[in-house]
C-alpha positions in Angstrom: -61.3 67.5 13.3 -57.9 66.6 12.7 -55.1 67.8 15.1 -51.3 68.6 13.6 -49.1 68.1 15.6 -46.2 70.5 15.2 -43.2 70.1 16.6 -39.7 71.5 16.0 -36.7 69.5 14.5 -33.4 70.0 15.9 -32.0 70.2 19.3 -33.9 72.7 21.6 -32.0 75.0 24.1 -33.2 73.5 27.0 -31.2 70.4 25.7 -28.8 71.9 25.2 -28.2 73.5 28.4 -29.0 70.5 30.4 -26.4 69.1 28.4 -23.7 72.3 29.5 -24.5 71.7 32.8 -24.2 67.8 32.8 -20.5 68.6 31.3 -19.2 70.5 34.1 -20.6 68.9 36.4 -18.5 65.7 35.3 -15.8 67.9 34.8 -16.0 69.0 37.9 -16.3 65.3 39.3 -13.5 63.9 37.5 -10.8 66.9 38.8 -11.9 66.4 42.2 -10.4 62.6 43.3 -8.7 63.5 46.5 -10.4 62.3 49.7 -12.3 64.6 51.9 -13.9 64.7 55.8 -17.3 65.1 56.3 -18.8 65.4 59.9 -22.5 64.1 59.9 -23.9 64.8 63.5 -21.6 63.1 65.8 -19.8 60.6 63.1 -16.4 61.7 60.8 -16.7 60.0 57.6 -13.9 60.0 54.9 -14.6 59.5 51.3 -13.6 60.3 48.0 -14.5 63.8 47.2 -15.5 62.7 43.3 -17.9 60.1 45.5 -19.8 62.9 47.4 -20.0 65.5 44.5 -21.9 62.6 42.8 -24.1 61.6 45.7 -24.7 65.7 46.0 -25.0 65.9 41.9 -27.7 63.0 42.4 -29.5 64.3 44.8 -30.4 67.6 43.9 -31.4 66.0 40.5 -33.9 63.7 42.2 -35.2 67.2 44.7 -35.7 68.9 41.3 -37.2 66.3 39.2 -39.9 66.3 42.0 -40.2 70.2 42.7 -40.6 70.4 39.2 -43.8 67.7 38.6 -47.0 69.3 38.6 -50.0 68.2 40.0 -52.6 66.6 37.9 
C-alpha cells in the first residue's frame, strides 16, 4: 500500500496567530524600557522592565511548550 501524504500549502492559522501574538508581545517589550522594582521574598531587585517582560515572555513559552507535549 502506498500512503499520500496530503498536506496543505500556505500558511495555516495557527501560524499565523502565533505569529500575532509574538508581535505584540515585542511590541509590548520594546514600549516598556523604564526600570521597574520587583520584591522576591526578602530581596528588592531593580531591572529594566523590557528585561523582565522577556524573562516572563520566556518562561511561560518554556511552561507551555511542556504542558503541551503529550505522552508517548
Amino acid at each position: 500500500m502506498v500512503q499520500r501524504s496530503e498536506r496543505r500549502r500556505g500558511t495555516s492559522l495557527k501560524a499565523i496567530a502565533i505569529g500575532v501574538l509574538v508581535l505584540a508581545v515585542v511590541i509590548v517589550i520594546l514600549q516598556n524600557r523604564d526600570d521597574a522594582s520587583l520584591d522576591v521574598l526578602m530581596f528588592n531587585v531593580t531591572w529594566p522592565l523590557w528585561l523582565l517582560l522577556t524573562a516572563v515572555a520566556v518562561l511561560s513559552f518554556v511552561a507551555g511548550w511542556f504542558s503541551g507535549r503529550t505522552r508517548g
